[in-house]
C-alpha positions in Angstrom: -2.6 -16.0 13.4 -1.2 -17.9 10.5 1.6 -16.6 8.5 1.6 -16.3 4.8 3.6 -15.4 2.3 0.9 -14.3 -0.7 1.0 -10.5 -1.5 -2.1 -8.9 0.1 -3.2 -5.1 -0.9 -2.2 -2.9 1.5 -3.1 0.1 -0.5 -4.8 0.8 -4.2 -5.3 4.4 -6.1 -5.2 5.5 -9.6 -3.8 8.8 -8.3 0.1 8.5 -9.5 0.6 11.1 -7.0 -0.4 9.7 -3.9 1.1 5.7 -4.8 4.4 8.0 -5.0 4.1 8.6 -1.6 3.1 5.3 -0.5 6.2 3.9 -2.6 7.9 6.7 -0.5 6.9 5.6 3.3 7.3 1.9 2.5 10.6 2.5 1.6 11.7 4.7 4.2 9.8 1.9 6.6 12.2 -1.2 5.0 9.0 -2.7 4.1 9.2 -4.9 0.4 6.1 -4.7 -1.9 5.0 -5.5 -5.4 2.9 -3.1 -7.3 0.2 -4.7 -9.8 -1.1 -2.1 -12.3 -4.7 -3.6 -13.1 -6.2 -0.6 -14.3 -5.9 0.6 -10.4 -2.3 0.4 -8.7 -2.3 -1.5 -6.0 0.4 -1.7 -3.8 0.8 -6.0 -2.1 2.8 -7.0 0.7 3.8 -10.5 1.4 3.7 -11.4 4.5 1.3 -10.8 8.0 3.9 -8.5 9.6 4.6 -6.0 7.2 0.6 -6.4 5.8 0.1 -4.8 9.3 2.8 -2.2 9.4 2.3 -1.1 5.8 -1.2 -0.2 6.1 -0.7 1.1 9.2 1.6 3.6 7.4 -0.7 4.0 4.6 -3.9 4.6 6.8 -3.9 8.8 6.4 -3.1 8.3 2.6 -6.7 6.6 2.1 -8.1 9.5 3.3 -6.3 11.9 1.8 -6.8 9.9 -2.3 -10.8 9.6 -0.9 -10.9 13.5 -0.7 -9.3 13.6 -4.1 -12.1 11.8 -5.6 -14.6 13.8 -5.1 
């Protein structure tokens, strides 16, 4: 697999709430991201490795902001 350094989306919600958490478990994890606030917040990761482990991390809060939708 190639590495890359572009800032992929690991993770996007307009629920401040929840994106504090995810700001919360990527810092705890040492992982570095970018947030872009286009309407949405979504949270970007540069790089393969931490792409992977950051959404990964953020897998249970998709559910969780999905539920919140309704």
């Amino acid at each position: 697999m190639a590495k890359h350094n572009k800032p992929t989306t690991v993770f996007a919600s307009s629920n401040s709430s929840i994106i504090s958490v995810a700001k919360s478990l990527l810092n705890d994890a040492g992982i570095v991201y970018e947030l872009n606030n286009d309407g949405m917040v979504q949270i970007q990761v540069s790089g393969d490795e931490d792409a992977i482990r950051a959404r990964k991390i953020l897998l249970d809060l998709e559910e969780l902001d999905f539920k919140d939708e309704r």
